[in-house]
N, C-alpha and C positions, 0 to 999 in steps of 0.2 A: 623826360620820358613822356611822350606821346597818351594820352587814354585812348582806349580802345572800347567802341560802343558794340555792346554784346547783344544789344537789345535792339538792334536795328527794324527799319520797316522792313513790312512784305512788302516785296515787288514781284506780281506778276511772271513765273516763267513757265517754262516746258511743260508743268504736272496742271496749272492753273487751267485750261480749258479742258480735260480730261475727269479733272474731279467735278467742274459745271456740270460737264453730261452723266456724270455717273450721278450726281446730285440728281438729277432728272431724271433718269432710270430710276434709284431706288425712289424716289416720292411716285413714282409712276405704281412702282410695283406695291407699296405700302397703302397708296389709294386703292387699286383693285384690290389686295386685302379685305380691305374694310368694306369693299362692298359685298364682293362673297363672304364674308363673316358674317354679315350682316342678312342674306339672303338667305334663305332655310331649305335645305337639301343640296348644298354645294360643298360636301363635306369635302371631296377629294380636290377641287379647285381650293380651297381654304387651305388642307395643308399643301399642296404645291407652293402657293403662293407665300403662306407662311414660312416654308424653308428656303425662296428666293430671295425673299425681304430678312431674315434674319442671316444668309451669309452676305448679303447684299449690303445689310446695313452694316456689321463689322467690317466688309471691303472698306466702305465708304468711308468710314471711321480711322481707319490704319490708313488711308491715303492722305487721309486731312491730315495726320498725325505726319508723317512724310512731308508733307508741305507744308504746313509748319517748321518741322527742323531744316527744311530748305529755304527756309524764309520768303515762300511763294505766299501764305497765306495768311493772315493772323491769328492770333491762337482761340480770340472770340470766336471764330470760324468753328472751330470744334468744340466750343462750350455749347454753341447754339445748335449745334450736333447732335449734341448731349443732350437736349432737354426733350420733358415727354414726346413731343409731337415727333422727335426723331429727325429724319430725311426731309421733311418741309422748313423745319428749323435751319439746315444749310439752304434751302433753295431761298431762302430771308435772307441769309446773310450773303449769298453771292448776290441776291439784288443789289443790297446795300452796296458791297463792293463795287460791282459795275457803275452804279449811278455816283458812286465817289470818282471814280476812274471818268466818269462822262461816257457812258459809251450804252446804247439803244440796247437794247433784248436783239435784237436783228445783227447790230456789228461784234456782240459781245462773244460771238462762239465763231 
């Protein structure tokens, strides 16, 4: 009887440039956040924003989650998700990824 590896690599498919850009979006959206939070009398820019970034970021979250169980992604991908900083923490790890793959910011989308 054969083994069978459960635990295979990611490889790159269909969901993999989609979740980059969404990756992009939400760090986009999560910086403008921070700077209307940060600016005083931008109250209704602040929650716009903050209810972009908060379904924005659960999208992000549930897509990585998807491509991980499609074996597009690895699952580091969505630890680095996960930690404080959020949506910049993925736009790290797709770096990483792309420069493991060899491939420019310019060819990688």
């Amino acid at each position: 009887m054969e083994a069978r590896h459960e635990l295979r690599p990611a490889r790159p498919g269909v969901l993999y440039p989609w979740l980059r850009r969404a990756s992009w979006l939400e760090s986009a959206i999560f910086s403008g956040l921070l700077v209307v939070w940060i600016a005083p009398g931008a109250d209704g820019a602040t929650a716009a924003l903050g209810w972009a970034h908060g379904i924005g970021y659960l999208a992000l979250l549930f897509g990585i989650f998807a491509g991980v169980l499609r074996h597009e992604v690895p699952f580091w991908l969505l630890a680095a998700t996960f930690t404080p900083v959020g949506p910049l923490g993925s736009l790290v790890g797709f770096a990483v990824l792309d420069r493991r793959r060899g491939l420019t910011a310019s060819r990688a989308v």
